[in-house]
N, C-alpha and C positions, 0 to 999 in steps of 0.2 A: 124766939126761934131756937136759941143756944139750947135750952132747957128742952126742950121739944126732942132735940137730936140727943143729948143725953138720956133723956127717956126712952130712945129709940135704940140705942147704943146697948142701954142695960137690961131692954126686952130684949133682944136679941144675940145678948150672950149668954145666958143657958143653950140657947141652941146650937150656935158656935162650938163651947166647949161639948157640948153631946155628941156634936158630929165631928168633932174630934178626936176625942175616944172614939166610936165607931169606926173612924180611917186608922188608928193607931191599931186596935182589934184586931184588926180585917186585913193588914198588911204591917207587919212588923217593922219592916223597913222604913216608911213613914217616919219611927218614932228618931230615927237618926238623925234628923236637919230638922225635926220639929223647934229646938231651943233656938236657931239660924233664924228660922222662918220667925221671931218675935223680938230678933235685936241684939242674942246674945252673941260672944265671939266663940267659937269654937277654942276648944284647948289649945289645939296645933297652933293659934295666931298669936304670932309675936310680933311687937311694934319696928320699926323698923328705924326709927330714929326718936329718938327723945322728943318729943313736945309736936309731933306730925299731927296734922291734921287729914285725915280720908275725907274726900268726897264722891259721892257714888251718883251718878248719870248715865241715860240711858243713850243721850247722843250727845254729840260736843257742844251745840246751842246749846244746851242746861248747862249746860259749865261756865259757858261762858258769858 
């Protein structure tokens, strides 16, 4: 089943990245939080204490 979804994963990123270019294209602005939107930290983000760890939840049950 792993392989299955890997397989599924790498057919469907060419289309992904296609239709990515076409939003980036198409609205300039897109290309701003694109690097956000895949995990990286923007420049402006400075850590805020030595050795912190972020966790990111969408309500207080996941955190907790």
């Amino acid at each position: 089943m792993f392989i299955l979804y890997r397989l599924l994963e790498l057919a469907a990123l060419p289309i992904l990245l296609l239709y990515l270019l076409g939003r980036c294209l198409k609205d300039r602005r897109y290309l701003r939080g694109l690097g956000e939107r895949f995990g990286r930290l923007p420049g402006s983000f400075r850590q805020t204490a030595p050795g912190a760890i972020w966790l990111h939840a969408v309500s207080v049950g996941e955190a907790v």
